[in-house]
PDB file of N, CA, C and O in Angstrom:
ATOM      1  N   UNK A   1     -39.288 -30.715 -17.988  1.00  0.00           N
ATOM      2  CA  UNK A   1     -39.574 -31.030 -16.602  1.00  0.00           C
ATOM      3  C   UNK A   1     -39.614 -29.725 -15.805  1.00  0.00           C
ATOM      4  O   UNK A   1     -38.660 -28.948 -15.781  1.00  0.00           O
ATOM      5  N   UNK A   2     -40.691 -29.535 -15.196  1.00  0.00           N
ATOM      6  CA  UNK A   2     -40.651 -28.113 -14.130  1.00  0.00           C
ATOM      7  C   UNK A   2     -40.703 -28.153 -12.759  1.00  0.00           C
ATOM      8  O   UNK A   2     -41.475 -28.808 -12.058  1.00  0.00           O
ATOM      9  N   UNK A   3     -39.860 -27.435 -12.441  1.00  0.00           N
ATOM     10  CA  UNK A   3     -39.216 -27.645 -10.575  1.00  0.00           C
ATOM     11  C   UNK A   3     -40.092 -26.794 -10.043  1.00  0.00           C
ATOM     12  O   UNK A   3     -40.853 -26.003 -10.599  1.00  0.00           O
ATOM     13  N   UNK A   4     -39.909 -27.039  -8.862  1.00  0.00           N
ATOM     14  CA  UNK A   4     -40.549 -26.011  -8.050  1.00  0.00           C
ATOM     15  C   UNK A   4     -40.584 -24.757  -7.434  1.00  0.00           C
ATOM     16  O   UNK A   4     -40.168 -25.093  -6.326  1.00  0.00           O
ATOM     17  N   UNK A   5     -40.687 -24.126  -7.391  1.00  0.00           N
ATOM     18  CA  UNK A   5     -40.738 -22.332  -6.852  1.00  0.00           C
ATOM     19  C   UNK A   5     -39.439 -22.474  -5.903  1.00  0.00           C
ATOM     20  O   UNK A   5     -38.482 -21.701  -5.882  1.00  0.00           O
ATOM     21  N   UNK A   6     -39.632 -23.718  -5.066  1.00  0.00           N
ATOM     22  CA  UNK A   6     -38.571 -23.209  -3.935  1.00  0.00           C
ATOM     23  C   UNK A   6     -37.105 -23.977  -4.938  1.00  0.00           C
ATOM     24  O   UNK A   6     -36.045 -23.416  -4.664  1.00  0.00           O
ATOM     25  N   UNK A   7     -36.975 -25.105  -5.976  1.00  0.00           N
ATOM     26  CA  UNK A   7     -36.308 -25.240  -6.258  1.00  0.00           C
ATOM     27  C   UNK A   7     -35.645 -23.977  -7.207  1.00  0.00           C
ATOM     28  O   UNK A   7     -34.431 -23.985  -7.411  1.00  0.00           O
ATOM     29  N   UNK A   8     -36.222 -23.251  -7.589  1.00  0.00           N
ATOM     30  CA  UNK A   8     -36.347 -21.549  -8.511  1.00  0.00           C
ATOM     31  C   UNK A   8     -35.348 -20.923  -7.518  1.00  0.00           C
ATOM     32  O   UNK A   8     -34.126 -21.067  -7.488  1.00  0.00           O
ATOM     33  N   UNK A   9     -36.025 -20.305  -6.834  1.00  0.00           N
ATOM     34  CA  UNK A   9     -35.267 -19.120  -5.616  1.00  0.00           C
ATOM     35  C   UNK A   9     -33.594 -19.588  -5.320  1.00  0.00           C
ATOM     36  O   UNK A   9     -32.556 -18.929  -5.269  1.00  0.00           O
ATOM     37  N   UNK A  10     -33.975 -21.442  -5.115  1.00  0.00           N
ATOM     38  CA  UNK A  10     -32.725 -21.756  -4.803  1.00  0.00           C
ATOM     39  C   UNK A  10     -31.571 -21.474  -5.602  1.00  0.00           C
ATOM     40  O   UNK A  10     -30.494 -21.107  -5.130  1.00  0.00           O
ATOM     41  N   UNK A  11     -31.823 -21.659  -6.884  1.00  0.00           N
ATOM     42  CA  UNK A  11     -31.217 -22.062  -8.196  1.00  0.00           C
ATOM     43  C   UNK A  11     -30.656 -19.876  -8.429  1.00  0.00           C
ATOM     44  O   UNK A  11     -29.485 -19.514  -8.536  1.00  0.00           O
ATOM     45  N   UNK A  12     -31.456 -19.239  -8.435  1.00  0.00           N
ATOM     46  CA  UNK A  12     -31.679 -17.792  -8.377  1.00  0.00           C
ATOM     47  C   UNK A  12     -30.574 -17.220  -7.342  1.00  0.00           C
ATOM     48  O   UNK A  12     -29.633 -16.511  -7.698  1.00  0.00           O
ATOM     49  N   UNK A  13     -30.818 -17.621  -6.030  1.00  0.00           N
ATOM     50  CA  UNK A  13     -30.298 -17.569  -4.656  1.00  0.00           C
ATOM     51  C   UNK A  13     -28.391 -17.641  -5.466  1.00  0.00           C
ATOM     52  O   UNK A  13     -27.557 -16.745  -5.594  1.00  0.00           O
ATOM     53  N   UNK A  14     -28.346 -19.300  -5.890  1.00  0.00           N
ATOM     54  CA  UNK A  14     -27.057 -19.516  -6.221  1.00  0.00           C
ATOM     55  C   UNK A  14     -26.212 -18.712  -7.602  1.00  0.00           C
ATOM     56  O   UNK A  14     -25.004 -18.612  -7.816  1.00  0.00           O
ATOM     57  N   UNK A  15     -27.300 -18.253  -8.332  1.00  0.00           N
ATOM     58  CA  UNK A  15     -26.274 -17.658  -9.238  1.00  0.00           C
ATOM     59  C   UNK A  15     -26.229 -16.443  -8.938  1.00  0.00           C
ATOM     60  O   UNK A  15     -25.600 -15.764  -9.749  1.00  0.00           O
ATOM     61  N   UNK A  16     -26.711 -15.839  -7.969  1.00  0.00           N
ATOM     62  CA  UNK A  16     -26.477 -14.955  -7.709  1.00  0.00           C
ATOM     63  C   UNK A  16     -24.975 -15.049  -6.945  1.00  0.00           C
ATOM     64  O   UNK A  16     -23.987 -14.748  -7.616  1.00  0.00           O
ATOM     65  N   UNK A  17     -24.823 -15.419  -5.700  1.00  0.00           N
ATOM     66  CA  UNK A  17     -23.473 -16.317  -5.003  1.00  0.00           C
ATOM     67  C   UNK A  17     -22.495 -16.020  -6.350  1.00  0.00           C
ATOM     68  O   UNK A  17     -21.626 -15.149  -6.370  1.00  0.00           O
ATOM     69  N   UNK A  18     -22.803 -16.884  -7.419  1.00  0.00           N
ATOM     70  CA  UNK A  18     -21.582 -17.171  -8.087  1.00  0.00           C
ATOM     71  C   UNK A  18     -21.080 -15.795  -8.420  1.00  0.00           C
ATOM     72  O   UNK A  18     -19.898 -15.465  -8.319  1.00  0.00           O
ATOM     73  N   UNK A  19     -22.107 -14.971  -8.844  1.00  0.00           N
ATOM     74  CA  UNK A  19     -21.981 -13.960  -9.603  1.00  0.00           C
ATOM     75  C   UNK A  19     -20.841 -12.770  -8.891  1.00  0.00           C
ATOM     76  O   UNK A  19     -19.991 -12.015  -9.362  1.00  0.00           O
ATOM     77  N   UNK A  20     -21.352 -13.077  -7.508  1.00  0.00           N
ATOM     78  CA  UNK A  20     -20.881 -12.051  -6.592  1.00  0.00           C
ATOM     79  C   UNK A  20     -19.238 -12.653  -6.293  1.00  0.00           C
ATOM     80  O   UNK A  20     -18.432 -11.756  -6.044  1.00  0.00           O
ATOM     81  N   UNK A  21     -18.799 -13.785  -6.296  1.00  0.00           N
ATOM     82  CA  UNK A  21     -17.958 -14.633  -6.172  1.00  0.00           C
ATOM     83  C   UNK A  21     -16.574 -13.773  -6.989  1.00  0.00           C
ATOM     84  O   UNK A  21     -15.567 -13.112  -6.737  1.00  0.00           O
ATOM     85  N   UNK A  22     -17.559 -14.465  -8.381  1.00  0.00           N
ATOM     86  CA  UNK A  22     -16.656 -13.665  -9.380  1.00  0.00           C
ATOM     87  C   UNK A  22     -16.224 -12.162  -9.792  1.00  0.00           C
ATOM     88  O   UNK A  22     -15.295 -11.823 -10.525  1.00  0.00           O
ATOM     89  N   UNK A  23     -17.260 -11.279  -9.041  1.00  0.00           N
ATOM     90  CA  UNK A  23     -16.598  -9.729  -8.916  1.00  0.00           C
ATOM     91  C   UNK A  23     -15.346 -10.069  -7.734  1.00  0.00           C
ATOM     92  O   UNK A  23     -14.182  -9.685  -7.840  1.00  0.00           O
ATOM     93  N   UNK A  24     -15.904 -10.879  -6.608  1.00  0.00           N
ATOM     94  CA  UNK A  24     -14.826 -10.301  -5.417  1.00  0.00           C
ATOM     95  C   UNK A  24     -13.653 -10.914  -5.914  1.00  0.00           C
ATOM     96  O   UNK A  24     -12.576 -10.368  -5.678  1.00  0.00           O
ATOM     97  N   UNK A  25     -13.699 -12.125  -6.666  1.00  0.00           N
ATOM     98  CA  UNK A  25     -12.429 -12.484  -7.394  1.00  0.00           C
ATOM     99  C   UNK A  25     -11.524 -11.025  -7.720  1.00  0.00           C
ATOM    100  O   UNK A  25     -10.472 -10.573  -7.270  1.00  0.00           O
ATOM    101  N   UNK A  26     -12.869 -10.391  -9.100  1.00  0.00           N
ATOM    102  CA  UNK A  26     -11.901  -9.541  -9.718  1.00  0.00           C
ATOM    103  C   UNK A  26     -11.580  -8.687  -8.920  1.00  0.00           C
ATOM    104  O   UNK A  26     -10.673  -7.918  -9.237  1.00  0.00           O
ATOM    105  N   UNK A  27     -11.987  -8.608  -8.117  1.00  0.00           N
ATOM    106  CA  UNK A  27     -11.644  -6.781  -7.150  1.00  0.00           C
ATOM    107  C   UNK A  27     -10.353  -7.264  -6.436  1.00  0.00           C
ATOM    108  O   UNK A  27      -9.398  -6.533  -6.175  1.00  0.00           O
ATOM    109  N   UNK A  28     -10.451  -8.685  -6.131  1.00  0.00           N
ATOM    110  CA  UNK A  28      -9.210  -8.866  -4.898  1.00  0.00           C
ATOM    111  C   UNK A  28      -8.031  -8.850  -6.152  1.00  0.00           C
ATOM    112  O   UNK A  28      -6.975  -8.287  -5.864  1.00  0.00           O
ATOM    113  N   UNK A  29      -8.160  -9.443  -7.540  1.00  0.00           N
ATOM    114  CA  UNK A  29      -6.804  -9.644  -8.693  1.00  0.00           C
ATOM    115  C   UNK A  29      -6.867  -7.754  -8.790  1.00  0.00           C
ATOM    116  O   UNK A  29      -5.906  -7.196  -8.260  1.00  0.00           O
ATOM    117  N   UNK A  30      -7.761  -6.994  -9.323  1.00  0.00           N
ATOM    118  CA  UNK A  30      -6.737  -5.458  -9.118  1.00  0.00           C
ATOM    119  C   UNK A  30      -6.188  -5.007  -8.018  1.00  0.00           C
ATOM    120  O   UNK A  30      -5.039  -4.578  -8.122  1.00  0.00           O
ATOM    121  N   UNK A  31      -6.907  -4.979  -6.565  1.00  0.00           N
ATOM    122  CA  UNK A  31      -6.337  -5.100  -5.845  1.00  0.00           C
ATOM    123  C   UNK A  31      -4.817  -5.758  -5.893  1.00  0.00           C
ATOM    124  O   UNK A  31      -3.905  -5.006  -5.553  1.00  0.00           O
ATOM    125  N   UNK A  32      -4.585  -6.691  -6.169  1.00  0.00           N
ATOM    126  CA  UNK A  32      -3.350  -7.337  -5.718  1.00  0.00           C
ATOM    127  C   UNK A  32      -2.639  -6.470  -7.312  1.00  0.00           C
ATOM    128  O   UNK A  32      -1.764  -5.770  -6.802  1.00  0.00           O
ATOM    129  N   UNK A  33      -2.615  -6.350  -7.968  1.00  0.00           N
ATOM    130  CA  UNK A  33      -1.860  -4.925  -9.253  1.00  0.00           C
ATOM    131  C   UNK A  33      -1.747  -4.102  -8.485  1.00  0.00           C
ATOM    132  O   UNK A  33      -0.613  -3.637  -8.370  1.00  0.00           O
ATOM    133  N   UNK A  34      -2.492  -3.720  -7.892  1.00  0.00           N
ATOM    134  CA  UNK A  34      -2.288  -1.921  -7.482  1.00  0.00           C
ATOM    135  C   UNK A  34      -0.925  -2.639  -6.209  1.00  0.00           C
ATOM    136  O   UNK A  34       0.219  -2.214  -6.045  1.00  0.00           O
ATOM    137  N   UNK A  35      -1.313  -3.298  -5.811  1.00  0.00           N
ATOM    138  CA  UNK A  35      -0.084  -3.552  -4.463  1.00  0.00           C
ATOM    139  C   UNK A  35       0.971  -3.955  -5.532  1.00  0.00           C
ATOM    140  O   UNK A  35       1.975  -3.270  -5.726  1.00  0.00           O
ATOM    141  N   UNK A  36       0.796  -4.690  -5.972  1.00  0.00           N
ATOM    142  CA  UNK A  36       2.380  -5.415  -6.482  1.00  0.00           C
ATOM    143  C   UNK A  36       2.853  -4.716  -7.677  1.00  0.00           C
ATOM    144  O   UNK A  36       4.012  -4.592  -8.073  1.00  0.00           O
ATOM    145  N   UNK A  37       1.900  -4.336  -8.121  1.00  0.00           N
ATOM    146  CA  UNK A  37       2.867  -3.156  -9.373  1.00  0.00           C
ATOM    147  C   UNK A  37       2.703  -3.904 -10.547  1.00  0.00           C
ATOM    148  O   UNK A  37       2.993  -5.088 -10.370  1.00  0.00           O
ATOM    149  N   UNK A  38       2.254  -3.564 -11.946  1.00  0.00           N
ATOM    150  CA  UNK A  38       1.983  -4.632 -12.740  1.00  0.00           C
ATOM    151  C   UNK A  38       2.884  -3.884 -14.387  1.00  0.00           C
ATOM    152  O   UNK A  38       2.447  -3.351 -15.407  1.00  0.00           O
ATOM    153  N   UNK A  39       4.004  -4.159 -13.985  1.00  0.00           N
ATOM    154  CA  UNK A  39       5.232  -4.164 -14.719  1.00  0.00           C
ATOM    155  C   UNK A  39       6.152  -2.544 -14.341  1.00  0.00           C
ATOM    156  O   UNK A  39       7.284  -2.149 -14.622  1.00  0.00           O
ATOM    157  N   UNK A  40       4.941  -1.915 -13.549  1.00  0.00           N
ATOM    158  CA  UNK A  40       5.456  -0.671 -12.757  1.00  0.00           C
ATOM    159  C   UNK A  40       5.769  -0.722 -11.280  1.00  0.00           C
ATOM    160  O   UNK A  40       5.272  -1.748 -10.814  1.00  0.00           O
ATOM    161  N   UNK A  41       6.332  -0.089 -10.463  1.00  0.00           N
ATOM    162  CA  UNK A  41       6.202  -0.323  -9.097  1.00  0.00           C
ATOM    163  C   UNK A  41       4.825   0.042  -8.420  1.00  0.00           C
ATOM    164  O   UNK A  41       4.116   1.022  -8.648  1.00  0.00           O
ATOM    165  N   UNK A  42       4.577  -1.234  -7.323  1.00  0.00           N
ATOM    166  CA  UNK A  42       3.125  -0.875  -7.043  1.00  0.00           C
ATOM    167  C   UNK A  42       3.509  -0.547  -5.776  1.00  0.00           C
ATOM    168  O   UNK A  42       4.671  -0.461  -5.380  1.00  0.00           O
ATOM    169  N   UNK A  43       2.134  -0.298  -4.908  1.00  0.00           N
ATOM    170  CA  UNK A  43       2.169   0.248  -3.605  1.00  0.00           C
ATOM    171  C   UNK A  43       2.880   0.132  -2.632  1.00  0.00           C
ATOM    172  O   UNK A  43       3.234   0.982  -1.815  1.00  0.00           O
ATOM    173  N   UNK A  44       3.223  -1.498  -2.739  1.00  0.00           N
ATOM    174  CA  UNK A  44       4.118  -2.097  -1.941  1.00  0.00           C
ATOM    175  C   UNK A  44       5.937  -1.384  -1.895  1.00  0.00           C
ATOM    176  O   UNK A  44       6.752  -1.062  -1.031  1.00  0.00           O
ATOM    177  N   UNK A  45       5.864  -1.416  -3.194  1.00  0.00           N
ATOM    178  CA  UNK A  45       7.123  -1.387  -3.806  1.00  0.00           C
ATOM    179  C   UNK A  45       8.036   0.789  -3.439  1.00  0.00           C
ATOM    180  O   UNK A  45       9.176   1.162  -3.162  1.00  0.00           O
ATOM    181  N   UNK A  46       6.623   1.584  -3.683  1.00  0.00           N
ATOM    182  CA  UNK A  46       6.234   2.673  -3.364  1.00  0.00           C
ATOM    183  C   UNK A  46       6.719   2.872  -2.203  1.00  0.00           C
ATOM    184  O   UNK A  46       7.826   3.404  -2.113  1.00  0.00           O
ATOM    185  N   UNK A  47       5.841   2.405  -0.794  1.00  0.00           N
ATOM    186  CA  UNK A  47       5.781   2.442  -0.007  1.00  0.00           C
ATOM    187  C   UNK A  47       7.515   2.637   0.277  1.00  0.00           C
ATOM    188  O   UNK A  47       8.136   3.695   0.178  1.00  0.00           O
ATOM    189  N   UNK A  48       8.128   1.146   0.692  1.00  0.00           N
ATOM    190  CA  UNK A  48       9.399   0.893   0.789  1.00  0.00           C
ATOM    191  C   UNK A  48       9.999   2.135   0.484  1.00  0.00           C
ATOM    192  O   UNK A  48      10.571   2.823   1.330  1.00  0.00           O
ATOM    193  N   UNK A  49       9.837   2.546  -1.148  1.00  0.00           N
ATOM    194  CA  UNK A  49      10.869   3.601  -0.970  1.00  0.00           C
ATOM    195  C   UNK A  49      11.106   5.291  -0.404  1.00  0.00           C
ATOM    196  O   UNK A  49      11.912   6.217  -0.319  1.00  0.00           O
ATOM    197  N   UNK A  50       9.616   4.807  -0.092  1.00  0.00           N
ATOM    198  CA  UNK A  50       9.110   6.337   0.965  1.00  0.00           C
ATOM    199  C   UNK A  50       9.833   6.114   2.254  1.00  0.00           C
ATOM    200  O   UNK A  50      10.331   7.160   2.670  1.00  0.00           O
ATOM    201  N   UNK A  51      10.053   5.032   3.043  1.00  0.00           N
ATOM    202  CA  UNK A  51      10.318   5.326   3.197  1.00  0.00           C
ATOM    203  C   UNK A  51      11.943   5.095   4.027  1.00  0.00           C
ATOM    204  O   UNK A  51      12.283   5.377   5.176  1.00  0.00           O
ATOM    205  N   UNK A  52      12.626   4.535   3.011  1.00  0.00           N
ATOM    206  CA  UNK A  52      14.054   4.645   2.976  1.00  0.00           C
ATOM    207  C   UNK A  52      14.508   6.227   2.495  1.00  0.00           C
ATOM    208  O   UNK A  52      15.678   6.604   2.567  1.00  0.00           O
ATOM    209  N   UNK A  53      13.619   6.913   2.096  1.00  0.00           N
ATOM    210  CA  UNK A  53      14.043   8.430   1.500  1.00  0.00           C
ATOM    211  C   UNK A  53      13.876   9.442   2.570  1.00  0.00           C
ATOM    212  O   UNK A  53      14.440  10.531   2.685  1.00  0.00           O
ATOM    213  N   UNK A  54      12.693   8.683   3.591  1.00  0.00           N
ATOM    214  CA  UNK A  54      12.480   9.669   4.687  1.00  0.00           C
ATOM    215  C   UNK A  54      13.695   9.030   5.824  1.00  0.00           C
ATOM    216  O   UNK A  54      14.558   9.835   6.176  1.00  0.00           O
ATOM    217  N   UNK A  55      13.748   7.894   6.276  1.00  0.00           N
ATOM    218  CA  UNK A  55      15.311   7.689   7.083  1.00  0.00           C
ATOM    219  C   UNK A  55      16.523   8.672   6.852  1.00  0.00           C
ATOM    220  O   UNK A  55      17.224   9.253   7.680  1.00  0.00           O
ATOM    221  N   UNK A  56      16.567   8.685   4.999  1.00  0.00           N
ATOM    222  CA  UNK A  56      17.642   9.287   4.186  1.00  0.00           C
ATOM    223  C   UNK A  56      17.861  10.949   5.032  1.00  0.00           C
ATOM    224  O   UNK A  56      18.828  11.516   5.542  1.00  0.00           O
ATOM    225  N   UNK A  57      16.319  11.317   4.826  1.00  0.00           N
ATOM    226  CA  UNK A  57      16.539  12.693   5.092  1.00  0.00           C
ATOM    227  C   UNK A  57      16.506  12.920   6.617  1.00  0.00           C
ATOM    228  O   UNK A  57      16.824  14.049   6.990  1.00  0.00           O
ATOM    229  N   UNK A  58      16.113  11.861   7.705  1.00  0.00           N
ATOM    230  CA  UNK A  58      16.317  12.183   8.888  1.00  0.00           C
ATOM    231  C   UNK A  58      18.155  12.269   9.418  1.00  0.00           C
ATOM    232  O   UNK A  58      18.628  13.009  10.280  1.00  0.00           O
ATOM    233  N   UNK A  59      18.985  11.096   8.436  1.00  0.00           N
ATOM    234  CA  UNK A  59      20.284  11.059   8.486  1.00  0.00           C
ATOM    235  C   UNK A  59      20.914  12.666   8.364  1.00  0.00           C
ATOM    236  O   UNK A  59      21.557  13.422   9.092  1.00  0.00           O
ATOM    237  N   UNK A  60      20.382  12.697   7.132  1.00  0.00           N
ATOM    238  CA  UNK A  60      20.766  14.331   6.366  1.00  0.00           C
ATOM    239  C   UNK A  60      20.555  15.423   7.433  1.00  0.00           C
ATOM    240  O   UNK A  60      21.531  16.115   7.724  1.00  0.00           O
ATOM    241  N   UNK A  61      19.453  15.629   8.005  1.00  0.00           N
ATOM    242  CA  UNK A  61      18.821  16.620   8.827  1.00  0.00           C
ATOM    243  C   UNK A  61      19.772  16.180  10.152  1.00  0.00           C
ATOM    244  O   UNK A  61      20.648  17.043  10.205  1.00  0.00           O
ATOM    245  N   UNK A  62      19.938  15.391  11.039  1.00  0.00           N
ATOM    246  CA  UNK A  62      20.647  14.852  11.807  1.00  0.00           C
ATOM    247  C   UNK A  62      21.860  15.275  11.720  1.00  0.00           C
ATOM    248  O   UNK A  62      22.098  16.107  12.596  1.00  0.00           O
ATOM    249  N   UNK A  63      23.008  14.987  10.817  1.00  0.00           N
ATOM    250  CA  UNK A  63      23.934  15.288  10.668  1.00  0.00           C
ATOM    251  C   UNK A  63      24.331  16.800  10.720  1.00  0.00           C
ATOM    252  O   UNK A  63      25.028  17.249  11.629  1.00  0.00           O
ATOM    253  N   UNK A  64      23.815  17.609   9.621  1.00  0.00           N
ATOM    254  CA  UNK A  64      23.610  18.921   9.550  1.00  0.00           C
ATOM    255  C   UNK A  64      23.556  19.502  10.401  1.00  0.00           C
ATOM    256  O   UNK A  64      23.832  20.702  10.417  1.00  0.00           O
ATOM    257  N   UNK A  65      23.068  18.631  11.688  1.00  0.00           N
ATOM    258  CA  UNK A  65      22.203  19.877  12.578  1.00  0.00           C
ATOM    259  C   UNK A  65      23.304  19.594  13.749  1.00  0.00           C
ATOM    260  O   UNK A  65      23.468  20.489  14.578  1.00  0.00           O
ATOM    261  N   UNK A  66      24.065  18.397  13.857  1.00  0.00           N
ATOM    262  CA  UNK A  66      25.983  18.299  14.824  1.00  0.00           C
ATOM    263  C   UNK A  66      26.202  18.993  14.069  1.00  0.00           C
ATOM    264  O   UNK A  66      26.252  20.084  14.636  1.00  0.00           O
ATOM    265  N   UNK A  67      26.451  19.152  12.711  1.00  0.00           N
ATOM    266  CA  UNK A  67      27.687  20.008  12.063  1.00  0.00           C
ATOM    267  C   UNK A  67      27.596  21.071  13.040  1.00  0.00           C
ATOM    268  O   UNK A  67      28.371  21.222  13.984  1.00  0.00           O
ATOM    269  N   UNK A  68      26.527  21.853  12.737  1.00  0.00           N
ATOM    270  CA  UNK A  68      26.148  23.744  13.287  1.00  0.00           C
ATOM    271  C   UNK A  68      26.281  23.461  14.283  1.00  0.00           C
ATOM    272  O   UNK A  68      27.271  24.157  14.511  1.00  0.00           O
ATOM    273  N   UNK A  69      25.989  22.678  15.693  1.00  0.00           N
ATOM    274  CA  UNK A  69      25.781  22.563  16.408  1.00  0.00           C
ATOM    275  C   UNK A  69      27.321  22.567  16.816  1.00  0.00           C
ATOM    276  O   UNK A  69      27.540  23.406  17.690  1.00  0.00           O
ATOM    277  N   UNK A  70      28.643  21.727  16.343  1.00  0.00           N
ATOM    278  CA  UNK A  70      30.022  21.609  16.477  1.00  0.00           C
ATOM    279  C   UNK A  70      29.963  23.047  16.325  1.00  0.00           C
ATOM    280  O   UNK A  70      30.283  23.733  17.296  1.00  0.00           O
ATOM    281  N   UNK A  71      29.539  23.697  15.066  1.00  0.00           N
ATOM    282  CA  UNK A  71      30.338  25.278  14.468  1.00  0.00           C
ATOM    283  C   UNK A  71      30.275  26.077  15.635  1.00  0.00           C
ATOM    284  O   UNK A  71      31.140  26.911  15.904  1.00  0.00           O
ATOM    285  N   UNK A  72      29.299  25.857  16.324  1.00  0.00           N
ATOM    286  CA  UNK A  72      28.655  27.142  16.988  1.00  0.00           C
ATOM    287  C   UNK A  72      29.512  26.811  18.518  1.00  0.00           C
ATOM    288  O   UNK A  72      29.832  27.732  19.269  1.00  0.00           O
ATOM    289  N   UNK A  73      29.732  25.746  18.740  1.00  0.00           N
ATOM    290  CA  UNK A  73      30.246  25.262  20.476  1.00  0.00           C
ATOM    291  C   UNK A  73      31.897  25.850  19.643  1.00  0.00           C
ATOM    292  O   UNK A  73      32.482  26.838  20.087  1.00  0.00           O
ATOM    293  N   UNK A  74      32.247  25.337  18.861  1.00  0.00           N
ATOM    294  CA  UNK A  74      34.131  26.081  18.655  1.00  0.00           C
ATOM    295  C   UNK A  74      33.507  27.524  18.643  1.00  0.00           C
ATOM    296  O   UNK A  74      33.881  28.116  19.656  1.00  0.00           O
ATOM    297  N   UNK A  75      32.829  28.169  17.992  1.00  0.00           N
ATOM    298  CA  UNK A  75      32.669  29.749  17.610  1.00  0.00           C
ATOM    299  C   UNK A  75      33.141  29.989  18.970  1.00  0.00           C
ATOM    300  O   UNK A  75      34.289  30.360  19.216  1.00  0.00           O
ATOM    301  N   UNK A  76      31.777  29.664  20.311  1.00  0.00           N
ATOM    302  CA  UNK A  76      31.821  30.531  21.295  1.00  0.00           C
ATOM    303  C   UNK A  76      32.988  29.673  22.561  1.00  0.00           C
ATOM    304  O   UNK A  76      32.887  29.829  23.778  1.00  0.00           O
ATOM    305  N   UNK A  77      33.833  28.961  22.001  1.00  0.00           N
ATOM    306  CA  UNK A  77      35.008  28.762  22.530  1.00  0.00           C
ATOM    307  C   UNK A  77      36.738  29.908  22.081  1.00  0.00           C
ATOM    308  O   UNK A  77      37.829  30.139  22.603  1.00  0.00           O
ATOM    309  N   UNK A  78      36.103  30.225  21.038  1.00  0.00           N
ATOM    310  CA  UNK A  78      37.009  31.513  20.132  1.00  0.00           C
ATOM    311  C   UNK A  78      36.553  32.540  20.570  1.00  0.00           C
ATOM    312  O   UNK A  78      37.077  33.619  20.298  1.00  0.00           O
ATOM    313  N   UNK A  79      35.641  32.454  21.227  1.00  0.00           N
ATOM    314  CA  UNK A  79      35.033  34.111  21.676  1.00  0.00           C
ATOM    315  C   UNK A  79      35.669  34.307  23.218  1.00  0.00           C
ATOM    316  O   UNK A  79      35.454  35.343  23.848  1.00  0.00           O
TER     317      UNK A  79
END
């Protein structure tokens, strides 16, 4: 049985759709690996600890910088 030209394009039209369907599938499933980490830590996971390490070192830097800051106010109280 033979369809017609416009039933063609249509039929053409749609597997194309599917086709494209099924890449954005796959792109959005690596996508979602690279974020979630796929038995490694992923971006998400990354992220977080960037930046609890940078808080870490603002604490560190913070502190350090009363210490000297105490050293130096007793120094020029001894002076």
């Amino acid at each position: 049985m033979e369809t017609c030209p416009e039933h063609q394009e249509i039929a053409k039209a749609v597997a194309v759709i599917q086709r494209d369907v099924s890449e954005s599938k796959k792109t959005g499933e690596t996508i979602l690996k690279l974020l979630q980490g796929n038995g490694n830590p992923g971006l998400i996971t990354q992220a977080a600890l960037n930046r609890e390490s940078i808080k870490r070192a603002w604490w560190w830097l913070g502190g350090i910088s009363l210490s000297l800051l105490g050293l130096v106010a007793w120094a020029l109280k001894k002076i």
